[in-house]
C-alpha positions as CSV (number, residue, x, y, z in Angstrom):
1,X,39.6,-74.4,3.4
2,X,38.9,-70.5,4.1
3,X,35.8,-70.6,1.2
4,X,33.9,-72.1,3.3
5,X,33.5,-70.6,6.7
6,X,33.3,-67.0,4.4
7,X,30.8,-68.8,2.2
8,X,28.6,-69.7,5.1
9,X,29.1,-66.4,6.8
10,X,27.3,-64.8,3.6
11,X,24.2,-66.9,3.4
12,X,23.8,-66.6,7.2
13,X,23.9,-63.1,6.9
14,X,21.5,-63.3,3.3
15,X,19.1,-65.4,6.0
16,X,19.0,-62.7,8.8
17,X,18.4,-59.7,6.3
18,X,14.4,-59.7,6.4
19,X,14.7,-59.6,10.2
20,X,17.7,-56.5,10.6
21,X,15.8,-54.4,8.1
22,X,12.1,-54.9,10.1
23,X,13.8,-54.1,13.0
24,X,14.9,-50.6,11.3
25,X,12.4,-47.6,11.2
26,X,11.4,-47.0,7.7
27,X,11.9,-43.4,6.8
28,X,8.8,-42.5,3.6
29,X,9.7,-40.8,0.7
30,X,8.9,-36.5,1.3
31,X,8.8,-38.0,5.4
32,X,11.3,-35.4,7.0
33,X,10.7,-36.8,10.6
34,X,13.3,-39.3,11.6
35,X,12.1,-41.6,14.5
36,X,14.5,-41.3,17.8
37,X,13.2,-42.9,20.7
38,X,11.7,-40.8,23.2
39,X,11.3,-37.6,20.5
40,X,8.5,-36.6,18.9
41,X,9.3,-34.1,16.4
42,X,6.9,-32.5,13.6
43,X,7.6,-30.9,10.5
44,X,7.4,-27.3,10.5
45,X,4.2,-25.6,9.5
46,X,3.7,-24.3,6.0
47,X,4.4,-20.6,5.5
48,X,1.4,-18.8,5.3
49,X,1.1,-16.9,1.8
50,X,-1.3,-14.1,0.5
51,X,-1.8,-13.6,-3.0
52,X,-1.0,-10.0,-4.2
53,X,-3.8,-8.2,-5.8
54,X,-3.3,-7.2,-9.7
55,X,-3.6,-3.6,-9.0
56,X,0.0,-3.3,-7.0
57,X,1.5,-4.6,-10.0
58,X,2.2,-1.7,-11.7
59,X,5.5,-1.5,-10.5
60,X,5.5,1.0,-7.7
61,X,5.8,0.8,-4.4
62,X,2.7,-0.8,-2.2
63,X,2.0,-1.3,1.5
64,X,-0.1,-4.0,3.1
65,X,-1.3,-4.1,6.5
66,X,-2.6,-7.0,8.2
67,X,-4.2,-7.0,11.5
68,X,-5.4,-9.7,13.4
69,X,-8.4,-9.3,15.5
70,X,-10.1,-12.0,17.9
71,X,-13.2,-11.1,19.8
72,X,-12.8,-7.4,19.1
73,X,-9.1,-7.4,20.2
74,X,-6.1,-6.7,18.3
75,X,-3.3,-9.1,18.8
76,X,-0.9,-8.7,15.8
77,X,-0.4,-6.3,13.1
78,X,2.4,-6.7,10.4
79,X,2.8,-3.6,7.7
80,X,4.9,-4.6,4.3
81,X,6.5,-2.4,2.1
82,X,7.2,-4.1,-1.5
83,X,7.6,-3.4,-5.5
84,X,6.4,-5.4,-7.5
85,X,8.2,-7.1,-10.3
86,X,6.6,-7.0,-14.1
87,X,7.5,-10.4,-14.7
88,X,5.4,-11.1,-11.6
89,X,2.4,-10.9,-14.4
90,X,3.4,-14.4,-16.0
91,X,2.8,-16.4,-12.1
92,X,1.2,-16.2,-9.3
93,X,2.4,-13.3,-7.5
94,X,2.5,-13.8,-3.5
95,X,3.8,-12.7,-0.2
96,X,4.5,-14.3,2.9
97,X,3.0,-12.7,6.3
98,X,3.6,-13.3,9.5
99,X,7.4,-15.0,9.5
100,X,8.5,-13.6,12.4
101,X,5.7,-15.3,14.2
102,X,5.8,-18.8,14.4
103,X,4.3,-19.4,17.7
104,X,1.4,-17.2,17.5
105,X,0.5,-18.7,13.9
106,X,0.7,-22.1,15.6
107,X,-1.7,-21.1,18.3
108,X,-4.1,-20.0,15.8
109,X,-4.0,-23.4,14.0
110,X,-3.8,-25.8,16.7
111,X,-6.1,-23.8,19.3
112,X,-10.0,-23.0,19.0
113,X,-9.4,-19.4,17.5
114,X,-8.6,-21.2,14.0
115,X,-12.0,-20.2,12.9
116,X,-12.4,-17.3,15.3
117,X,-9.4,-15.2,14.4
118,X,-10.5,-12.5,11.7
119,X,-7.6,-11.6,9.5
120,X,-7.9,-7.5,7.9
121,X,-6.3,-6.6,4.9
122,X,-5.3,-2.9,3.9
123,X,-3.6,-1.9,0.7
124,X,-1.7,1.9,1.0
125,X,-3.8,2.6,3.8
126,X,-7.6,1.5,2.2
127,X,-9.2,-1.3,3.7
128,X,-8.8,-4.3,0.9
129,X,-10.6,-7.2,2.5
130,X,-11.1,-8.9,6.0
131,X,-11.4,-12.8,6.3
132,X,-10.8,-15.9,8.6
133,X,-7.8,-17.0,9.4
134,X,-8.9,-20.4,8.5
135,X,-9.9,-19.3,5.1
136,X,-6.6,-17.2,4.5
137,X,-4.7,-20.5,5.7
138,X,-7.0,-22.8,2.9
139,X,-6.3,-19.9,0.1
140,X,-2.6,-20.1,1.7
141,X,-2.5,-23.6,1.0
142,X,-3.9,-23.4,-2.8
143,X,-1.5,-20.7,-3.9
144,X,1.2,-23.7,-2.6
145,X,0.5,-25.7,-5.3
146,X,0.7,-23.2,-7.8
147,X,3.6,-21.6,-9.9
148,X,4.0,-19.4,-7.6
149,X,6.5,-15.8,-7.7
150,X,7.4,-14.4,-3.9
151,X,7.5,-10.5,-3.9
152,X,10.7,-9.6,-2.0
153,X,10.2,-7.2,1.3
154,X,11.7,-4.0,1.4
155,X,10.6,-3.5,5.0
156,X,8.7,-5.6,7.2
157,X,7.2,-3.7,10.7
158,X,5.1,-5.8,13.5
159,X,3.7,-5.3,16.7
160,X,1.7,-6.8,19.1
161,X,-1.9,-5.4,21.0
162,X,-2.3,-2.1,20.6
163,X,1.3,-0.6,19.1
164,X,1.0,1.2,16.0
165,X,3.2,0.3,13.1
166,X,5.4,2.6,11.3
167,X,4.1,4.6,8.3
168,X,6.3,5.2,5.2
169,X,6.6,7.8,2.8
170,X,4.6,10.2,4.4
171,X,5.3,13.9,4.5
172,X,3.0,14.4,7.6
173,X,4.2,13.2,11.1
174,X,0.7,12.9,12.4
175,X,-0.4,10.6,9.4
176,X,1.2,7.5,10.7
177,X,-0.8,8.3,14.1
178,X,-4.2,8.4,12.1
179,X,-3.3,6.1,10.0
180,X,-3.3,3.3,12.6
181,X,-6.4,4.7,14.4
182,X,-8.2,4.3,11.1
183,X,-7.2,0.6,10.4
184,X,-8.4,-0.3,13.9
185,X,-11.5,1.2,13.5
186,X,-12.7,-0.8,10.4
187,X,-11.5,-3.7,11.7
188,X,-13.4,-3.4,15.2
189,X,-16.2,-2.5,12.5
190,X,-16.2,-5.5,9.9
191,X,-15.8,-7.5,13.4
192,X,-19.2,-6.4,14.3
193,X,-21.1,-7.3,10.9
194,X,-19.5,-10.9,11.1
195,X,-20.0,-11.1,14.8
196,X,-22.6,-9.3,16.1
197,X,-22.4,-8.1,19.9
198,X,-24.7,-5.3,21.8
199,X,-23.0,-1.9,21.6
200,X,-20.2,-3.0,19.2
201,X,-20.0,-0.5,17.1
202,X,-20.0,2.7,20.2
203,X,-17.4,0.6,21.8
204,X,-15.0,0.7,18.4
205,X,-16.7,4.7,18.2
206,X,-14.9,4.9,21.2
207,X,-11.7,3.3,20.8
208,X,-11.5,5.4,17.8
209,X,-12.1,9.1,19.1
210,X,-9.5,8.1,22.2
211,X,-7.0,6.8,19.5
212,X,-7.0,10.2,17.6
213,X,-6.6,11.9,20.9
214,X,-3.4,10.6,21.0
215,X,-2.4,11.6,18.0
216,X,-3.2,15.2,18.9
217,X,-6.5,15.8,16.8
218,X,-7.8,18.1,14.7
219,X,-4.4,17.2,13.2
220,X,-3.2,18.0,9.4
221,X,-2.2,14.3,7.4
222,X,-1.8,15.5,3.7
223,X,-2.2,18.1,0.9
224,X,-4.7,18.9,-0.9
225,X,-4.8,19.4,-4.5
226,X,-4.8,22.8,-5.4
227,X,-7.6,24.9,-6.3
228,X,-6.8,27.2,-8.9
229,X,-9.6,30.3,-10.0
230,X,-8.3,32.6,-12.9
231,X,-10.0,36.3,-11.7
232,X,-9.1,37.5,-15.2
233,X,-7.6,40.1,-17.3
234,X,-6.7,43.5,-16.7
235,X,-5.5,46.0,-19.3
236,X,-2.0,47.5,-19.0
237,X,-0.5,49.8,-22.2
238,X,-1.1,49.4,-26.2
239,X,2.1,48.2,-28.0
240,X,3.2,48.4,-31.3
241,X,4.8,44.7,-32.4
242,X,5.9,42.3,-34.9
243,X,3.0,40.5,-36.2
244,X,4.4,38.9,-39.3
245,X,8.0,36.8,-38.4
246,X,11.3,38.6,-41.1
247,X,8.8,41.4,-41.6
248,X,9.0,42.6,-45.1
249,X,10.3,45.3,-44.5
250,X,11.2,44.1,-40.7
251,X,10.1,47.4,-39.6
252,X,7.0,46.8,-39.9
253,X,4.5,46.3,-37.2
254,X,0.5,46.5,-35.1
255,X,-0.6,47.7,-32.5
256,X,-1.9,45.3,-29.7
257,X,-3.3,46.0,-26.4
258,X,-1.1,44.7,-23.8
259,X,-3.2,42.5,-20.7
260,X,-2.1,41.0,-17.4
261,X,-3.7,37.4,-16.9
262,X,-4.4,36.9,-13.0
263,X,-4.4,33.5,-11.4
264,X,-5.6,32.6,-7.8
265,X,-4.1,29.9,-6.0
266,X,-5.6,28.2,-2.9
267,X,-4.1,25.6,-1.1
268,X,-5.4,23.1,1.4
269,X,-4.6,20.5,4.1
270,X,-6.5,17.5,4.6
271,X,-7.3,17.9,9.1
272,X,-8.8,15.2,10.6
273,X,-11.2,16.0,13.2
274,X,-11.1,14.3,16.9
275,X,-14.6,12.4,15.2
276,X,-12.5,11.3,12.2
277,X,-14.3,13.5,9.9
278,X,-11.8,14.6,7.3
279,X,-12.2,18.5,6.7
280,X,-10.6,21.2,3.9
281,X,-8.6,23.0,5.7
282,X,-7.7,26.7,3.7
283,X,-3.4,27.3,4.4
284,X,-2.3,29.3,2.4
285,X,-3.5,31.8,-1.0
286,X,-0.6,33.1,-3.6
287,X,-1.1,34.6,-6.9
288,X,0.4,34.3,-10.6
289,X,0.1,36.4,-13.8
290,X,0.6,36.1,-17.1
291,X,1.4,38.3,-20.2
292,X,-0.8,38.3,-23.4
293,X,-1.5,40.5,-26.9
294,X,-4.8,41.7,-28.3
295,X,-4.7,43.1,-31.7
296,X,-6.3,46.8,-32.1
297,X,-9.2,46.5,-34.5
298,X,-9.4,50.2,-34.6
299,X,-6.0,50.9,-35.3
300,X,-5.3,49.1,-38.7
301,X,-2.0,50.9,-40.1
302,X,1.3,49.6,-39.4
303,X,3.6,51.5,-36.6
304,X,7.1,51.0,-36.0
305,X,7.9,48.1,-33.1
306,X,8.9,49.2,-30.0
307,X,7.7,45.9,-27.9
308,X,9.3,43.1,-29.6
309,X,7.3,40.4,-31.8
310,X,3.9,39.6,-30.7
311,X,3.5,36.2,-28.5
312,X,0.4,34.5,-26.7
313,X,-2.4,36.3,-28.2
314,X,-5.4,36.7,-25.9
315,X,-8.2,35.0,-26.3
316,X,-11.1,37.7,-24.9
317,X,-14.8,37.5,-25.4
């Protein structure tokens, strides 16, 4: 008696199922928006990626600057320090930029600067490349679908407008300053060959020179390499010395003219100029000498050492 009632219950419920399910919201394979009514929810943007170039893998530490420009205005910089792995060789080696701005990167794709935004690139402080945003985002997209290997962040430093970011590794206090003068400056310049406006480039020759006021120009931002200038030699006393090592008999010896070697040393600071003309700037001078033998011609019989065994025989025209 119970079999059939349950029996019936079944194929009623068998009936109905092509009905319950339409009336359920189908949820896609790879769809991660689930339907609830009255909320509209998207899925969140892709990360935007830049693809490293070869010459930073070597290994050794790297910074790349990014600065976003629209209509001759700064709005976002982002400076990364990273190292390179080796096995990055055997992918495709990437970053992400921007993270920490999720808003402002959705502004840029959903409002009218998509195409009007110019990305600049800078690697260790030389301008790399400067590009769209909408053909950094398509590039973005590409490396995406590739086998892709994300360099890891040592630091990560952003500001907005006009703040500078913070410099690493520099000796120099001043160099960060410049530094960030200099980046603006060829971005306000490769702004002006893709868009051109009257008086562009005296309005970034003017941002520039009141920029490097700040930092307190003429200003020193590195070393210089060294220039060394050997002034020459200069006789001191004639020695008599082992020529020959375990002399036979080892009292036997020459006589060599004895010379001091003089070295100059200059050293220089590279001082950039309120005009951003970089100049040689002369710090400091210091001198070194050296010790060296010259055998006496004129004197061919042997003598009995009283200067040790010869070493670093002078070569003298």
């Amino acid at each position: 008696m119970t079999g059939k009632p349950l029996t019936f219950a079944v194929a009623l419920l068998f009936a109905l199922s092509p009905f319950l399910s339409a009336a359920q919201p189908q949820l896609q394979a790879g769809d991660a928006r689930h339907h609830i009514p009255g909320v509209t929810t998207t899925p969140a943007a892709p990360p935007l990626l830049y693809a490293l170039p070869l010459e930073t893998l070597d290994g050794l530490e790297h910074q790349l600057d990014f600065v976003v420009t629209e209509n001759l205005t700064e709005t976002l910089k982002e400076g990364l320090v990273f190292t390179s792995a080796p096995n990055a060789l055997a992918k495709y080696p990437a970053i992400e930029i921007l993270p920490l701005h999720p808003q402002f990167l959705a502004r840029l794709r959903e409002g009218n600067s998509y195409d009007e935004a110019h990305i600049s690139v800078y690697l260790d402080g030389n301008f790399l490349e400067e590009d769209t945003f909408l053909e950094i985002a398509k590039k973005s997209l590409k490396l995406q679908r590739q086998d892709l290997f994300l360099i890891d962040v040592k630091s990560r430093s952003t500001g907005e407008g006009s703040s500078r970011l913070p410099i690493f590794s520099k000796a120099f206090p001043a160099y960060g300053c410049v530094h960030q003068c200099e980046i603006a400056a060829q971005t306000c310049e490769s702004y002006c060959v893709s868009r051109p406006i009257p008086n562009c480039e005296d309005h970034c020759d003017s941002r520039l020179t009141n920029c490097l006021h700040t930092c307190g120009c003429p200003v020193a931002v590195g070393d210089l390499p060294t220039i060394t200038t050997f002034l020459g030699y200069t006789p001191q006393a004639t020695v008599c010395l082992f020529d020959v090592p375990n002399g036979n008999p080892p009292t036997d010896g020459h006589y060599y003219d004895k010379f001091q070697g003089t070295y100059k040393h200059e050293h220089y600071q590279d001082v950039v100029q309120c005009d951003d003309l970089h100049t040689n700037a002369l710090t400091s001078v210091d001198y070194t000498f050296t010790t060296c033998f010259k055998r006496r011609t004129d004197l061919p019989g042997k003598c009995i050492p009283n200067g040790g065994q010869i070493f670093n025989q002078c070569v003298i025209n």
